[in-house]
Backbone as CSV, one residue per row, in Angstrom:
resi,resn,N_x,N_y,N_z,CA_x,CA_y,CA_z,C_x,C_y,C_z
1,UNK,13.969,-93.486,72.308,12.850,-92.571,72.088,13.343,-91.132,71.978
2,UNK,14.103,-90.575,72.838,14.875,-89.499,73.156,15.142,-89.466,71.376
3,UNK,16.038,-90.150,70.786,17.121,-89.603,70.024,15.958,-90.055,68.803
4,UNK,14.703,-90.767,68.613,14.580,-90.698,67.738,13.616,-89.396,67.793
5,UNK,13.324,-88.332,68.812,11.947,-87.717,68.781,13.270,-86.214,68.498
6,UNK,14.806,-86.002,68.944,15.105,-85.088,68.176,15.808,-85.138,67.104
7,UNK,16.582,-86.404,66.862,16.895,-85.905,65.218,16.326,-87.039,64.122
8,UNK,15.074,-87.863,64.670,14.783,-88.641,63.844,15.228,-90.380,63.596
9,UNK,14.400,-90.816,63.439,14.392,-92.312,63.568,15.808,-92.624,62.746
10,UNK,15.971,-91.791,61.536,17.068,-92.446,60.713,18.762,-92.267,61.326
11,UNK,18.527,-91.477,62.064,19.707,-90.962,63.287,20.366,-92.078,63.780
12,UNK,19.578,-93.246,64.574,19.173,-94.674,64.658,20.628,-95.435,64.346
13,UNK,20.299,-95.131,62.844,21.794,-96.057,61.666,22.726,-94.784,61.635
14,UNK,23.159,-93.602,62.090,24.193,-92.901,62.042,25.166,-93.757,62.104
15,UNK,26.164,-93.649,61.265,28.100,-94.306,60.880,27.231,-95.367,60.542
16,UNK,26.156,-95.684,59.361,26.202,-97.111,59.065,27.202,-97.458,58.076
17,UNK,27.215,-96.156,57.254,28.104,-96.673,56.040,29.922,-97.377,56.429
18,UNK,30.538,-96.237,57.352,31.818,-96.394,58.061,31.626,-98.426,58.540
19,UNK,30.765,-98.215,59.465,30.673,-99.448,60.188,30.285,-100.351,59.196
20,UNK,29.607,-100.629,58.199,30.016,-101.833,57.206,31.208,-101.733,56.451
21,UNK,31.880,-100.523,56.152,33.114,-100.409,55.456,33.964,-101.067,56.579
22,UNK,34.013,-101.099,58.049,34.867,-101.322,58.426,34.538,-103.013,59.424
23,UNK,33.284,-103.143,58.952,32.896,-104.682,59.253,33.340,-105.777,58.429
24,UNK,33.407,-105.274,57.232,33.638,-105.999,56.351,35.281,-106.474,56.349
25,UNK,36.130,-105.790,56.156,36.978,-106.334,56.177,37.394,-106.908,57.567
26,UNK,37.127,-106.867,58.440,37.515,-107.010,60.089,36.980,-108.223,60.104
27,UNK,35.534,-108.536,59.337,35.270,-110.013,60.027,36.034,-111.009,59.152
28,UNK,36.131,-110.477,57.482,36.963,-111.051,57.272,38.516,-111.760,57.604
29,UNK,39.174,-110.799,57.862,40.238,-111.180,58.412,40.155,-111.542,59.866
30,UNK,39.422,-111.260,60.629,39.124,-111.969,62.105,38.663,-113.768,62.132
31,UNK,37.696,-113.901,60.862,37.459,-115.186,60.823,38.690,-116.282,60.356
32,UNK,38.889,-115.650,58.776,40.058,-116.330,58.510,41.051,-116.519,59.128
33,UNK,42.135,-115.312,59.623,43.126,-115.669,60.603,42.734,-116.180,62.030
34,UNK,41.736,-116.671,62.025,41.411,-117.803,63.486,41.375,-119.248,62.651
35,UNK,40.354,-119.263,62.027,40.579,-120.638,61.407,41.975,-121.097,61.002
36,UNK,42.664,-120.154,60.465,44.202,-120.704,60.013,44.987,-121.161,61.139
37,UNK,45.113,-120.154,62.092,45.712,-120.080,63.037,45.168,-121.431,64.030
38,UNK,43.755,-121.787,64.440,43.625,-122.399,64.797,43.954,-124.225,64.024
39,UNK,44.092,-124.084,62.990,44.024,-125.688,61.891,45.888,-125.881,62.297
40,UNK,46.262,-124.449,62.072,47.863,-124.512,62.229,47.743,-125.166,63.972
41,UNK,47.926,-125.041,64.859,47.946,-125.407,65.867,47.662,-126.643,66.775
42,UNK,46.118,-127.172,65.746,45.743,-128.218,65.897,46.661,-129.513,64.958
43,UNK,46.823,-129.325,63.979,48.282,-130.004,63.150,49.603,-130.391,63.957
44,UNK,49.725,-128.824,64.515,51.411,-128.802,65.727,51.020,-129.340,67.136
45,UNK,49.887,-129.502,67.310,50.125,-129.847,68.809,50.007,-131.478,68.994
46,UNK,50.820,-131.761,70.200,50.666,-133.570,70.580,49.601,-133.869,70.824
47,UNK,48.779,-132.925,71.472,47.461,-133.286,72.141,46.608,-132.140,71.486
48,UNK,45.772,-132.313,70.515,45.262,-131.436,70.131,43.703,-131.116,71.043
49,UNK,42.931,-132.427,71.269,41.906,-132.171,72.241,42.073,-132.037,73.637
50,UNK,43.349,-132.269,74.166,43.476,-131.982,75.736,43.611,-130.194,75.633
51,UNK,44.497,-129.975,74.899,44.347,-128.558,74.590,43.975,-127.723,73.638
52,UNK,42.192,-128.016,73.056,41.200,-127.517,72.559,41.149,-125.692,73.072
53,UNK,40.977,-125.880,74.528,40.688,-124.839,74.718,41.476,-123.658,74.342
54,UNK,42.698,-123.970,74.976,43.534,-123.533,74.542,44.227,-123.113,73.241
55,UNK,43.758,-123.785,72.763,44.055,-123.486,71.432,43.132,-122.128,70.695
56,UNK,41.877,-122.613,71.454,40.687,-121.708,70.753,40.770,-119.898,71.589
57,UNK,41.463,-120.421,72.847,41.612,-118.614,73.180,42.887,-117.983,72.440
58,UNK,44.116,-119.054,71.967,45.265,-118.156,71.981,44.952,-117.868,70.088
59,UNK,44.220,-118.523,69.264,44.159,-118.420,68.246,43.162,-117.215,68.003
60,UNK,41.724,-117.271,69.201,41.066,-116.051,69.036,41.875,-114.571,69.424
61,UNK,42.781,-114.784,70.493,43.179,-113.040,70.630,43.883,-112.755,69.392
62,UNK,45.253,-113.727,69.188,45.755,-113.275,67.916,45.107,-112.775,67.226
63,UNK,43.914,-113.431,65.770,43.249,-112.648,64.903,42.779,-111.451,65.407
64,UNK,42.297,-111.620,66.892,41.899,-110.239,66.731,42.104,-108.810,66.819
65,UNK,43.853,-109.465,67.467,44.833,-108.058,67.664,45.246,-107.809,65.658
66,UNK,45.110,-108.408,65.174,45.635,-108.403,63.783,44.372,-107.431,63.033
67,UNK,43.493,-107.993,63.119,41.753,-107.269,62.749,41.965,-105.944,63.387
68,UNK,41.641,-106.282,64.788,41.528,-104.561,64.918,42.495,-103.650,64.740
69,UNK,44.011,-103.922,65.096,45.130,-102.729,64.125,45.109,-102.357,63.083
70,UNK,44.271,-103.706,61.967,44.271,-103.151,60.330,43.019,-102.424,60.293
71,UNK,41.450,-101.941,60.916,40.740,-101.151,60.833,40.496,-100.447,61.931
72,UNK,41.409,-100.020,62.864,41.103,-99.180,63.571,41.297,-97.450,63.628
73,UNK,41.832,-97.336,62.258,40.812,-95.693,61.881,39.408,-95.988,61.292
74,UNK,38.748,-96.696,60.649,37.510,-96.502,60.403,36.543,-96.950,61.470
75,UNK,37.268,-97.671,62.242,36.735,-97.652,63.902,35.955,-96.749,64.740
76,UNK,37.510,-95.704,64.296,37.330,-94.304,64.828,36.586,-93.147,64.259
77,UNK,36.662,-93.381,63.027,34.978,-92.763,62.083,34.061,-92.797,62.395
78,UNK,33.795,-94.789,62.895,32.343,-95.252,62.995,31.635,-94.558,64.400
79,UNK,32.536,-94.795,65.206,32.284,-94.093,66.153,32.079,-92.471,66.825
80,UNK,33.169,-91.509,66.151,32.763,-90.591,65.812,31.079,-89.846,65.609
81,UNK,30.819,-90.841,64.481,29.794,-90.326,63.569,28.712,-90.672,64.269
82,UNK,28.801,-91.767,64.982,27.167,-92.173,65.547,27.005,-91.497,66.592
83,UNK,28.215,-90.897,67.467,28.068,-89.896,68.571,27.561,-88.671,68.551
84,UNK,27.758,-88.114,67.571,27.802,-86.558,66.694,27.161,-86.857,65.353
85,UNK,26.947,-87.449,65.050,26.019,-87.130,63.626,26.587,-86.314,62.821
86,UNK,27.933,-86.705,62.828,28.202,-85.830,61.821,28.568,-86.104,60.289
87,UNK,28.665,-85.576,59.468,28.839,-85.791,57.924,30.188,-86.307,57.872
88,UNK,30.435,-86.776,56.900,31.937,-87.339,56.125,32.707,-85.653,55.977
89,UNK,31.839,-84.940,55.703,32.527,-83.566,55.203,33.415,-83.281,56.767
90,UNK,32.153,-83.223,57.735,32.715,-82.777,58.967,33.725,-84.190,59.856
91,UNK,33.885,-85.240,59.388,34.520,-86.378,59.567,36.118,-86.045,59.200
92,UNK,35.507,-85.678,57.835,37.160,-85.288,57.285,38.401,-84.150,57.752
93,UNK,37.172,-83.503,58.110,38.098,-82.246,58.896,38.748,-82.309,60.265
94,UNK,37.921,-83.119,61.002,38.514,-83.459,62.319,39.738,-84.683,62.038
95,UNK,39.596,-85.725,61.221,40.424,-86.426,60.736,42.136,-85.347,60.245
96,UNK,41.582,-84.489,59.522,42.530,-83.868,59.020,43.256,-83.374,60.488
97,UNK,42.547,-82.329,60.864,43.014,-82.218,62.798,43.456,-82.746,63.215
98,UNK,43.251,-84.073,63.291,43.470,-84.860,64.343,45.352,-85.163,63.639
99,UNK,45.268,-85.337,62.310,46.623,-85.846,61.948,47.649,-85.121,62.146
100,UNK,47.039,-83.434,61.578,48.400,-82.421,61.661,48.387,-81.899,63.582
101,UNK,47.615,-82.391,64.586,48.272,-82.237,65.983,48.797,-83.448,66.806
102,UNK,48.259,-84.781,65.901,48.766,-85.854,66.932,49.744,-86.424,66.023
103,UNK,49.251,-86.244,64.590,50.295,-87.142,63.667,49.247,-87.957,63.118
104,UNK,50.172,-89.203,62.450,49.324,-90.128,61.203,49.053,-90.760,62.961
105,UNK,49.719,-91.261,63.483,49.457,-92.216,65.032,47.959,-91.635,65.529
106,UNK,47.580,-90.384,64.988,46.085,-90.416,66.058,44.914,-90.836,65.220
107,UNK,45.138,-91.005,64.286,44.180,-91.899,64.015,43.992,-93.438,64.087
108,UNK,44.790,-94.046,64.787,44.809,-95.436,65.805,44.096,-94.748,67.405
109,UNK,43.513,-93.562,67.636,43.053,-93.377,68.534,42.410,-94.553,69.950
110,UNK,43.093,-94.297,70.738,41.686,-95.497,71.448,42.571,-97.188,71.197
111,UNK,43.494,-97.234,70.723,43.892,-98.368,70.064,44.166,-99.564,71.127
112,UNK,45.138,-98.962,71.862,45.408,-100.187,73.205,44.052,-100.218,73.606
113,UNK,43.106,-99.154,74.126,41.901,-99.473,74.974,40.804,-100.568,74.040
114,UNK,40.517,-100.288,72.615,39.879,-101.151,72.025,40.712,-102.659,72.212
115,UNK,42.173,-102.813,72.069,42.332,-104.243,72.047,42.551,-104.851,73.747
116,UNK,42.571,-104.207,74.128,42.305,-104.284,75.852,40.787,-104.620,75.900
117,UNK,39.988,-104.181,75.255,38.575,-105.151,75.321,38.403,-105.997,74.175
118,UNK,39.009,-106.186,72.923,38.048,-106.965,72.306,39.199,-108.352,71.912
119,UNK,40.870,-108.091,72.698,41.420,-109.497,72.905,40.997,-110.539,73.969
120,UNK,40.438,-109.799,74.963,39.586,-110.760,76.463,38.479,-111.198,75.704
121,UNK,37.539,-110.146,75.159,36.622,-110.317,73.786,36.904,-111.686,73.376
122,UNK,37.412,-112.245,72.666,38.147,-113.074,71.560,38.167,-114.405,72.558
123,UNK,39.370,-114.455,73.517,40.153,-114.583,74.203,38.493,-115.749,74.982
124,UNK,37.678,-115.145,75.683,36.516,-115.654,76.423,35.659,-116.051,75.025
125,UNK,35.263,-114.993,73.564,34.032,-115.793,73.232,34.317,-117.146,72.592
126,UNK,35.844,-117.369,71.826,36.178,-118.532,71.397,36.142,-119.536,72.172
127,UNK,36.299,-119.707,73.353,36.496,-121.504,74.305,35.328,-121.563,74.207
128,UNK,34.057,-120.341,74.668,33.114,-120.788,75.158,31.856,-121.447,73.961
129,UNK,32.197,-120.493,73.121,31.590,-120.960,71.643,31.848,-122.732,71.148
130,UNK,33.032,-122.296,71.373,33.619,-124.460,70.829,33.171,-125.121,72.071
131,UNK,33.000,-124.633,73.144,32.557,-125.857,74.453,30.851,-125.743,73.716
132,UNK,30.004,-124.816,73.821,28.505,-124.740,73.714,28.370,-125.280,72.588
133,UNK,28.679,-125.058,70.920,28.294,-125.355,69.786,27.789,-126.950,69.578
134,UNK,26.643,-127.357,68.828,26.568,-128.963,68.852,27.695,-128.996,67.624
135,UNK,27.981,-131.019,68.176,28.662,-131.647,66.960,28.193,-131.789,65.817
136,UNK,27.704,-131.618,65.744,26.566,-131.804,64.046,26.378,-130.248,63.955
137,UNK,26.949,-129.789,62.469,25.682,-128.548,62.964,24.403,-128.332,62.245
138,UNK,23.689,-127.677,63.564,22.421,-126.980,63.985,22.269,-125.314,63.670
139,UNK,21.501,-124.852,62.998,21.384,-123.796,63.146,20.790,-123.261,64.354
140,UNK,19.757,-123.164,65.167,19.264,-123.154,66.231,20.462,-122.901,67.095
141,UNK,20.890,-123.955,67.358,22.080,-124.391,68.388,23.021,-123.243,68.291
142,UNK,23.977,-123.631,66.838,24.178,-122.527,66.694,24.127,-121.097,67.023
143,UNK,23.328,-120.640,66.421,22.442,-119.025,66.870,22.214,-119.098,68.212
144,UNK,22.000,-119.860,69.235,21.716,-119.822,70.602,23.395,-119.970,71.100
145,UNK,24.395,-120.738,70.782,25.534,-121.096,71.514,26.627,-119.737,70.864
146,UNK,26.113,-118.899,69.849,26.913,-117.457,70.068,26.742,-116.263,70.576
147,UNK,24.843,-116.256,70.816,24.357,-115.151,71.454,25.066,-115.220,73.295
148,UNK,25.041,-116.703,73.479,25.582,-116.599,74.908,26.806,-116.539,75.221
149,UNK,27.718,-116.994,74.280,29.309,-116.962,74.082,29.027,-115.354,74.114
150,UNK,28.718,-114.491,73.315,28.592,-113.461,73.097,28.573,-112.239,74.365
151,UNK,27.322,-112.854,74.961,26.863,-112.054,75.867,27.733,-111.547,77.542
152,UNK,28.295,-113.259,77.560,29.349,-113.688,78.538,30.785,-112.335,78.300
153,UNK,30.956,-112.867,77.232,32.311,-111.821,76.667,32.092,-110.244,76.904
154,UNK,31.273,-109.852,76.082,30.513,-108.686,76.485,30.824,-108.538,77.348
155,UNK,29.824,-108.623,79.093,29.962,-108.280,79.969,31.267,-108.310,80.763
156,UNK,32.085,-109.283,80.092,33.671,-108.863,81.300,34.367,-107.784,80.404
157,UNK,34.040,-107.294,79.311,35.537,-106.488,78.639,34.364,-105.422,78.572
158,UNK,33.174,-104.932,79.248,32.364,-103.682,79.094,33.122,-102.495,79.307
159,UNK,33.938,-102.606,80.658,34.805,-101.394,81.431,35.883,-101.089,80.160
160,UNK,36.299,-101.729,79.432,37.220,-101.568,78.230,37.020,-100.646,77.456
161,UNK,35.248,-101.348,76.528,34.625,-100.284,76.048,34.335,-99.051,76.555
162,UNK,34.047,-99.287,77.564,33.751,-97.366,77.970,35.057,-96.737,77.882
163,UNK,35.804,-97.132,78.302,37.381,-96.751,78.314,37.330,-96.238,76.324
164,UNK,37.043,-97.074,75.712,37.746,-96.969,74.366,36.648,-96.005,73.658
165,UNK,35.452,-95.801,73.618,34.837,-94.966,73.219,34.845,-93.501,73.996
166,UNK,35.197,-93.157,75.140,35.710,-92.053,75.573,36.850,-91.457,74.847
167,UNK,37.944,-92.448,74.851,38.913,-91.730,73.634,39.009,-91.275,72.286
168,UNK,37.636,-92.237,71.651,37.431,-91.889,70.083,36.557,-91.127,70.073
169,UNK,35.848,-90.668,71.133,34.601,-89.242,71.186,35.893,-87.687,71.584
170,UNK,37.105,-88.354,71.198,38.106,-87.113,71.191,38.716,-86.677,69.957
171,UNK,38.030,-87.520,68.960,38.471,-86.888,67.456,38.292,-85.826,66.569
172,UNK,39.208,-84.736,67.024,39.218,-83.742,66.424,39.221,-82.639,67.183
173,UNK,39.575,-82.879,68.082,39.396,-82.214,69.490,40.733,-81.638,70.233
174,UNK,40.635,-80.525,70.848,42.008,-79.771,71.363,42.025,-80.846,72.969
175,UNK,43.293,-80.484,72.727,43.506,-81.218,74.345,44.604,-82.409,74.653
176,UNK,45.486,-82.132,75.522,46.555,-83.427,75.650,45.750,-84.617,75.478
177,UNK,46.594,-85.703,74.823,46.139,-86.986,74.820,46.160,-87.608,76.316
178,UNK,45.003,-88.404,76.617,45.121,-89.167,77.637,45.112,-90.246,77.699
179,UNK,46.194,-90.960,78.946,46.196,-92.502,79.495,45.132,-93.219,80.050
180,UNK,45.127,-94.656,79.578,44.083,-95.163,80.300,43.900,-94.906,81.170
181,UNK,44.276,-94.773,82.521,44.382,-95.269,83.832,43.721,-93.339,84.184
182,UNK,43.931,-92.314,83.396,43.829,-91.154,83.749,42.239,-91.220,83.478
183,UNK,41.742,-91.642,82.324,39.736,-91.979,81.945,39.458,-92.863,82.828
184,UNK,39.851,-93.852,83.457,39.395,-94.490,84.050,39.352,-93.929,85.821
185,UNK,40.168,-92.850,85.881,40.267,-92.087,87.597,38.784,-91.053,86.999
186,UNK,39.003,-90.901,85.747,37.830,-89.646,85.425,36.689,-90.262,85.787
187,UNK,35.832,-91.428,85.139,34.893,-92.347,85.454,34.697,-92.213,86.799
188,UNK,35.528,-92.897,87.919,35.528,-93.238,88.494,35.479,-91.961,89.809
189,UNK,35.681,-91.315,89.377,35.685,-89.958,90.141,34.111,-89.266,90.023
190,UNK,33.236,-89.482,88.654,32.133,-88.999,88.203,31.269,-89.692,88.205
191,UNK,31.344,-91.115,88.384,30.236,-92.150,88.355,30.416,-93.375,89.311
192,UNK,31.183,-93.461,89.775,31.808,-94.265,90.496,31.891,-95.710,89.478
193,UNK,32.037,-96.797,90.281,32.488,-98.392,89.648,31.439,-98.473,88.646
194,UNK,30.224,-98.085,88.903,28.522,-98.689,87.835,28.620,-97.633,86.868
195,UNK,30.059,-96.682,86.698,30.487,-95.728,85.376,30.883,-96.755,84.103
196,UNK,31.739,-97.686,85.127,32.655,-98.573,83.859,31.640,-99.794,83.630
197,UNK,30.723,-99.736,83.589,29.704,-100.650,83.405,28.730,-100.207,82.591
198,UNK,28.396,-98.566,82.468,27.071,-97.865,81.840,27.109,-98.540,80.635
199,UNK,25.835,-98.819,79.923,25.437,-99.176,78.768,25.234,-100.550,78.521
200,UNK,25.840,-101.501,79.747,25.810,-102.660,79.756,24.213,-103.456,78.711
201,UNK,23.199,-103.233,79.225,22.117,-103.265,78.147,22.164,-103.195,76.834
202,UNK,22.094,-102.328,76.375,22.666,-101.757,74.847,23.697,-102.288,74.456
203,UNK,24.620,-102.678,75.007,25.607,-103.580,74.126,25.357,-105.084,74.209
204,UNK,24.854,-105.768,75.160,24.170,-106.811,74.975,23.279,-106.939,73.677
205,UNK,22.707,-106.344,74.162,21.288,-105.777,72.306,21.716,-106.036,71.262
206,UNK,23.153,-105.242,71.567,24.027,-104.943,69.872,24.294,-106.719,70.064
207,UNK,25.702,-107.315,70.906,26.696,-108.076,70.873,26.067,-109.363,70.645
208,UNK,25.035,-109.781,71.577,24.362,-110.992,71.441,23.633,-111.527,70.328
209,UNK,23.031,-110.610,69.825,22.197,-111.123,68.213,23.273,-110.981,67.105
210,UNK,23.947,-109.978,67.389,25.207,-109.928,65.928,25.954,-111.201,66.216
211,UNK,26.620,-111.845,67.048,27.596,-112.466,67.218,26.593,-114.172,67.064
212,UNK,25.450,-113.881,67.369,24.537,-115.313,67.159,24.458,-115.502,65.445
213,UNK,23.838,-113.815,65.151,23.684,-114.325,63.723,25.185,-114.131,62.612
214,UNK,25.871,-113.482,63.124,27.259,-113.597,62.679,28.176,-115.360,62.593
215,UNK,27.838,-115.971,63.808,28.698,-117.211,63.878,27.745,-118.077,62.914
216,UNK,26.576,-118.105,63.061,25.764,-119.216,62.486,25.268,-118.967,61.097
217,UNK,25.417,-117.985,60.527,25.750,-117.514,58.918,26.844,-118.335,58.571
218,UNK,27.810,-118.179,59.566,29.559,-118.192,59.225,29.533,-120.208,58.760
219,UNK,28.709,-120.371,60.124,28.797,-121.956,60.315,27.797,-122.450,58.966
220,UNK,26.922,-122.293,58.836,25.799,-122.910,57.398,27.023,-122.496,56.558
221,UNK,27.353,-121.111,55.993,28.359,-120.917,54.735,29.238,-122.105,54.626
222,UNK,30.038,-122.401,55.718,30.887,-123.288,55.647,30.857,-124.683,55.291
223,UNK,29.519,-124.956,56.075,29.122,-126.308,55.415,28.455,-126.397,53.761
224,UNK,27.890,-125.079,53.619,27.123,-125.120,52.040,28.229,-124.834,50.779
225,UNK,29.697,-124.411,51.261,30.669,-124.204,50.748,31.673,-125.508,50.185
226,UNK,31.524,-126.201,51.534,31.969,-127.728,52.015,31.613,-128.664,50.646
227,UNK,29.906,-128.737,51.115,29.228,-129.636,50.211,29.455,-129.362,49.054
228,UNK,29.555,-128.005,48.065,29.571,-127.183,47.402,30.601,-127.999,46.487
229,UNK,31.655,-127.433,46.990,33.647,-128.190,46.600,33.542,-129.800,46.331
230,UNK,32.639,-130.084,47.279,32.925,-131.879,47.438,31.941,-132.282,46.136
231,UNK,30.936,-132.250,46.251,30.729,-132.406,44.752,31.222,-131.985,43.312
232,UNK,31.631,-130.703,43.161,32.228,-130.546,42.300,33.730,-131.540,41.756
């Protein structure tokens, strides 16, 4: 209510454009290099269903340390922009800043702290997704067995996120770079433990419906793709 009564409801979608530029390729390559990774594994292993699970966490962190290193400057845009509202014009300039005092390296801003949450990310929503999903698929099922995979994940790698969006709300900005462990004494000094937790709500909101309707898009495509090939 706040943010839509001072700069307007459309404020709302600030960094939409960044954040589909940088959705797009991320889920791409996040989906694909799991499926590969995971088909590769299931092929190499003796026991492929004793160690299902396993398979499904070490195949989810991989892709997703791979995903987020290849878009994590437009990461740092997306985020930027929805904090500050600011233009591409004024995007570019702090970008420019940011390169000639930290180097081409600061625009990976935030980089360990983002994959410090979204490999546990990975890591938790993959087992739990392949344990919940039905054998047949269901859309329903589906859409219900990623919102909760989802939600689960979420809440253990939250302290991450706060960690990682503190550092990318530093783009363009004077000031030594800081260590995790130094934002996280800051937090913790200013808000105590329920600091590295704030927003918990709101990212549920976001994580649970994207990741429901994200997997179960993913899952129908696959089968309408399936059928698709096999007849042809």
């Amino acid at each position: 209510m706040k943010i839509t009564k001072v700069e307007g409801i459309t404020s709302l979608w600030s960094g939409l454009s960044p954040t589909l530029v940088s959705a797009v390729p991320t889920t791409v390559v996040y989906f694909t290099t799991y499926e590969q990774l995971k088909a590769y594994m299931v092929r190499h292993s003796t026991n492929a269903e004793k160690y299902a699970m396993a398979i499904s966490t070490l195949s989810g962190g991989l892709a997703r340390i791979w995903a987020v290193t290849l878009v994590s400057p437009l990461e740092l845009v997306r985020t930027k922009m929805q904090a500050q509202k600011m233009s591409f014009i004024d995007v570019r300039k702090a970008l420019v800043f940011t390169v000639k005092t930290d180097g081409i390296s600061g625009l990976w801003k935030g980089l360990s702290a983002t994959l410090l949450r979204d490999v546990p990310f990975s890591a938790v929503y993959w087992p739990c997704y392949e344990y919940l999903r039905p054998t047949e698929f269901n859309l329903g099922e589906s859409f219900a067995a990623g919102a909760v995979a989802g939600s689960l994940a979420s809440t253990v790698t939250l302290p991450m996120d706060v960690i990682k969006t503190r550092f990318q709300l530093e783009l363009g900005e004077r000031g030594v770079p800081k260590k995790n462990f130094e934002v996280v004494r800051e937090i913790l000094a200013a808000q105590g433990w329920r600091g590295l937790f704030s927003g918990l709500v709101p990212r549920l909101l976001k994580v649970a419906p994207a990741c429901a309707i994200m997997i179960s898009s993913y899952e129908y495509c696959k089968i309408f793709f399936y059928q698709h090939n096999h007849r042809d």
